[in-house]
C-alpha positions in Angstrom: 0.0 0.0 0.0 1.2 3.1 -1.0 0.0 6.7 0.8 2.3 9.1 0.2 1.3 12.8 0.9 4.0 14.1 -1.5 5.0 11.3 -4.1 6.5 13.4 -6.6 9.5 15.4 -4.5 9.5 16.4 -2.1 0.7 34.7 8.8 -2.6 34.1 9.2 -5.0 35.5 6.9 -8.4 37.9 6.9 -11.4 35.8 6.7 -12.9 35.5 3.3 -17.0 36.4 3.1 -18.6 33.4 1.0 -21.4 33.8 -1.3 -24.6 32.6 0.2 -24.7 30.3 -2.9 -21.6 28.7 -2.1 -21.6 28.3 1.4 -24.8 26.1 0.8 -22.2 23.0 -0.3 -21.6 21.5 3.1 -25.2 20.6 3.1 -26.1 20.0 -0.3 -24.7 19.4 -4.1 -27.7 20.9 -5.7 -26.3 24.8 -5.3 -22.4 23.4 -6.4 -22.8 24.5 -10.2 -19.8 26.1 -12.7 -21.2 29.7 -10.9 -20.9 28.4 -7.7 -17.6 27.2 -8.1 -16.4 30.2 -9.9 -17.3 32.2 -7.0 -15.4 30.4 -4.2 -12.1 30.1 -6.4 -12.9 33.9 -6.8 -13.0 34.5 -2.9 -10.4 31.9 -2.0 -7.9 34.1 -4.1 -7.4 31.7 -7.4 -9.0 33.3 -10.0 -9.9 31.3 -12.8 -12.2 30.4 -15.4 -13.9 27.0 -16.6 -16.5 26.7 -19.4 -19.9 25.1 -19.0 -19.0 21.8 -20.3 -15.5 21.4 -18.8 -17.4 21.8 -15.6 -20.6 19.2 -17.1 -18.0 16.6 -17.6 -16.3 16.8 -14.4 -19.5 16.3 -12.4 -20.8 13.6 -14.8 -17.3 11.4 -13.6 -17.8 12.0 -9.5 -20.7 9.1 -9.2 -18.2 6.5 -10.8 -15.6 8.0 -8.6 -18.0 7.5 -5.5 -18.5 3.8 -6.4 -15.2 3.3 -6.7 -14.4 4.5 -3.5 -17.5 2.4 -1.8 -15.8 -0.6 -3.4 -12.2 0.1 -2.0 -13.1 0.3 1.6 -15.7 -2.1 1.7 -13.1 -4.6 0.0 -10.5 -3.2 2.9 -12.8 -2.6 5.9 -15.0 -6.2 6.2 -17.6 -5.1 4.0 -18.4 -1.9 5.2 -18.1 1.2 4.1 -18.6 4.1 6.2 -21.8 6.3 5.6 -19.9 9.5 7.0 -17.1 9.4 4.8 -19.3 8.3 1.7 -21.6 11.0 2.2 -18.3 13.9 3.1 -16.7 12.3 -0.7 -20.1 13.2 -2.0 -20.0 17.2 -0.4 -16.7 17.9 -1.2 -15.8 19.1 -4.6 -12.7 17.9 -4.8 -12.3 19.9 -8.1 -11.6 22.7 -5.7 -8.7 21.4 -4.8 -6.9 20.2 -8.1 -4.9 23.5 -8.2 -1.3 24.5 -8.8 -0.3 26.7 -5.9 3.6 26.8 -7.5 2.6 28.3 -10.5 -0.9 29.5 -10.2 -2.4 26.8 -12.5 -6.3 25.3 -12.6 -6.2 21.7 -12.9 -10.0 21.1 -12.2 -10.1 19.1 -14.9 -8.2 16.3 -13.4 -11.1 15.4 -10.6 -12.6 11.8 -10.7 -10.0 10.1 -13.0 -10.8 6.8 -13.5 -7.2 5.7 -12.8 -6.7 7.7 -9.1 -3.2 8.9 -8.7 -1.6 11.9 -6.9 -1.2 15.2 -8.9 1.4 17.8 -8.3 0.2 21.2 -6.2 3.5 22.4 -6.3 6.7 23.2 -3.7 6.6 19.2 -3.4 3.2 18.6 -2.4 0.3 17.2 -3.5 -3.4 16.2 -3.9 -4.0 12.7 -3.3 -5.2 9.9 -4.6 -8.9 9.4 -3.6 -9.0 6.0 -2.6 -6.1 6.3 0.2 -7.6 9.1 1.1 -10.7 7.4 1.6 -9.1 4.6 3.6 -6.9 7.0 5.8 -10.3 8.9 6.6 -12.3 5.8 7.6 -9.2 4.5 9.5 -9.5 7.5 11.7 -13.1 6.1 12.7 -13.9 9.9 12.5 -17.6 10.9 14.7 -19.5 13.9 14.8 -18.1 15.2 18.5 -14.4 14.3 17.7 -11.8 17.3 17.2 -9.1 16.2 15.4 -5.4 17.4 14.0 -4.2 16.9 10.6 -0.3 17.0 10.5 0.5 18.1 6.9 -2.2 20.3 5.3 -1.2 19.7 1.5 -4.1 20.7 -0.7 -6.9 20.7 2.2 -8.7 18.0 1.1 -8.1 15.6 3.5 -9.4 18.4 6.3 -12.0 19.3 3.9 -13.3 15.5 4.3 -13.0 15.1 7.9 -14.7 18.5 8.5 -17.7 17.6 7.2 -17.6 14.5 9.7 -16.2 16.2 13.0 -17.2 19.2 14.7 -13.5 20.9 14.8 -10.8 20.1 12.2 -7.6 21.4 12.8 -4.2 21.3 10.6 -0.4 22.2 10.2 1.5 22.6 7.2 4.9 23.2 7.2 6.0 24.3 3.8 5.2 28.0 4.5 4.1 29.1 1.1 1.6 26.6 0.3 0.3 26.5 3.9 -0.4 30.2 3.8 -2.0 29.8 0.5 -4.3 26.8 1.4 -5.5 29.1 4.9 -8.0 30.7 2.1 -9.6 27.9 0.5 -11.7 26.7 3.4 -14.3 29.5 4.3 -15.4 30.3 0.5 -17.2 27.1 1.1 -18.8 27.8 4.3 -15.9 25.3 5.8 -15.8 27.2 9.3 -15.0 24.6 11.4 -11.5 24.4 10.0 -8.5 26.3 11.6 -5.3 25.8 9.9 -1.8 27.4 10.6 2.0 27.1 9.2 4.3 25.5 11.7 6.2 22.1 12.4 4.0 19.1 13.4 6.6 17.5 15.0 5.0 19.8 17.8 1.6 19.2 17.8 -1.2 22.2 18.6 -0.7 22.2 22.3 -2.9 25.4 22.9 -6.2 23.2 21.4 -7.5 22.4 25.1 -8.3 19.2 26.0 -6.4 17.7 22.9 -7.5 15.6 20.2 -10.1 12.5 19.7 -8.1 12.1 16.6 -4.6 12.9 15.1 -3.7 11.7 11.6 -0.3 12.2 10.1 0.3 12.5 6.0 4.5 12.0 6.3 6.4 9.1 7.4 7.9 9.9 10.8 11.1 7.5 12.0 9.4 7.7 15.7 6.2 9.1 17.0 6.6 12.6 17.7 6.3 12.4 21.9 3.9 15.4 22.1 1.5 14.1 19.3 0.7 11.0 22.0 0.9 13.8 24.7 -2.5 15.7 22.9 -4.5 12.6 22.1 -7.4 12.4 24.7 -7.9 9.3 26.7 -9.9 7.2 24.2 -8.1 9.1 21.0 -6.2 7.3 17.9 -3.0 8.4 16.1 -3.0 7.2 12.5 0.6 7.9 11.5 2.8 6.6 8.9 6.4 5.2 10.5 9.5 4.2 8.1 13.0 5.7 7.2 13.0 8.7 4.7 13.0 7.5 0.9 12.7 3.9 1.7 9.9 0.7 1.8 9.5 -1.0 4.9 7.5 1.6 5.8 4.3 0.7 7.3 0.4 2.8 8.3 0.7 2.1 12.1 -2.9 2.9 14.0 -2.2 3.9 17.9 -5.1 4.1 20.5 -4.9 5.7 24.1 -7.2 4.1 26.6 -9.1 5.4 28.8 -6.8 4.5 31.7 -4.0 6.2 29.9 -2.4 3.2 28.4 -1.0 3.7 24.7 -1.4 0.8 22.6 -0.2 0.5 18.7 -1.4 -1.6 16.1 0.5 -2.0 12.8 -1.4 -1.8 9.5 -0.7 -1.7 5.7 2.9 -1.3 4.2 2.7 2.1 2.9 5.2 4.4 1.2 5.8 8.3 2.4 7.9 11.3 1.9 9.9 12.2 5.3 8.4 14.1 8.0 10.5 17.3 7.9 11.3 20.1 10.6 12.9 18.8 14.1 11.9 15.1 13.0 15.2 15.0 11.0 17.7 16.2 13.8 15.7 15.1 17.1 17.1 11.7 17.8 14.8 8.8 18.8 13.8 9.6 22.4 14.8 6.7 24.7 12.1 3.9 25.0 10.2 5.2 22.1 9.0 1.7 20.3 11.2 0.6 17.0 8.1 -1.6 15.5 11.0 -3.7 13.8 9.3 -6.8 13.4 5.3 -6.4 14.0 2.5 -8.5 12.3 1.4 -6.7 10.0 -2.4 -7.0 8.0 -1.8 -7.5 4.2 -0.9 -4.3 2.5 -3.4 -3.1 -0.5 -2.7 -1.0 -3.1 -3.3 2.5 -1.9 -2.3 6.4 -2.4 -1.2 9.8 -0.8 -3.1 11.4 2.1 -3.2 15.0 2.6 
């Protein structure tokens, strides 16, 4: 299984005012049309433009996409797939975020390919493929109270999806650029539950109070940062990929904090990531933190980028 956030290579800003048009597509697909979608790449600062039957043809791929993505989990997840994240693949126009950043470049077009693969967003990052996308959100067993941290923003999507699941989504990114760009993105689709910020995940959000139900990492880290299992509440699960930069052997690893405190881990599919940067790559391994050489493992399926 492959899910790597950035496969190819590797300031806050003023809130945006959303049409009323626009911020009607958390609820419903019946107000997302060419206009609609126009308007929120207007207000999120990427003008562009897109004719009526580029936009027609995009639209008329997403319910082959959606049974595509029903198939993949329930093949992965005993048969079931989950009617949150079905329903938050069926909000979220994830022709929004097929975009350039490096470059300034639409790349709507792209959305639903019947092959899914990552596409470049520029300074090294990417969208991801829908299908590990869809299995990293249902492995986070996201629920409507949870409050959760993304580490690695990449094109939003990934917060975009668990947003529409959870009632607080927060998420770092630490390529500066691209973070500050993707800050805007969020509220031209009435998205307000979604705080994002540039900084190094490594650290965590320690001023969120109370900590997470939920923290999902999109880069491989060679350890588990110490303060990620610091913020997950009693009850919480870390999805995080764990390997050495650039090579296989890496593997999805699903951690769970009981209520009694006790951290448990629980390794999952072989998986293949870019590096977790920032003080991951000159913080040694702090002592006692678990190696995970030699854990069962369940069998790996073919699988994409998350973030």
């Amino acid at each position: 299984m492959i899910l790597s956030r950035r496969p190819l290579l590797l300031g806050a800003l003023g809130a945006v005012a959303a049409p009323p048009l626009v911020r009607a597509q958390g609820s419903s697909t019946a107000t997302w049309t060419r206009e609609a979608y126009l308007a929120a790449m207007r207000a999120s600062g990427r003008e562009t433009q897109m004719t009526d039957q580029a936009f027609g043809a995009i639209q008329a791929r997403k319910p082959a996409a959606l049974r595509r993505i029903e198939a993949y989990l329930k093949a992965r997840f005993n048969g079931e797939a989950d009617p949150a994240v079905m329903r938050a693949f069926e909000q979220v126009p994830r022709e929004y975020f097929h975009y350039m950043y490096e470059g300034r470049a639409n790349q709507a077009s792209n959305a639903y390919e019947s092959d899914p693969k990552p596409w470049g967003i520029g300074y090294g990052s990417a969208l991801s493929d829908y299908l590990g996308q869809a299995y990293m959100t249902q492995a986070c067993a996201p629920k409507p109270e949870h409050v959760v941290l993304e580490i690695g923003t990449g094109s939003g999507f990934q917060s975009a999806l668990l947003s529409r699941i959870v009632a607080k989504q927060y998420s770092i990114e630490i390529i500066n650029p691209l973070g500050t760009a993707v800050q805007r993105i969020f509220a031209p689709l009435g998205y307000s539950n979604v705080e994002t910020r540039v900084g190094d995940g490594f650290f965590g959000w320690p001023e969120v109070q109370g900590g997470f139900d939920t923290i999902i990492v999109t880069c491989a880290a060679q350890y588990v940062p110490p303060a990620l299992i610091q913020q997950l509440k009693p009850g919480g699960r870390l999805v995080i990929p764990i390997g050495q930069p650039f090579r296989r052997g890496q593997f999805l690893y699903i951690y769970t904090r009981d209520e009694d405190g006790r951290v448990r881990s629980r390794k999952d599919v072989g998986v293949y990531f870019i590096p977790m940067t920032g003080a991951m790559m000159n913080r040694p391994r702090p002592q006692g933190a678990p190696s995970h050489e030699g854990a069962p493992t369940t069998p790996a399926a073919p699988a994409q980028p998350a973030g």
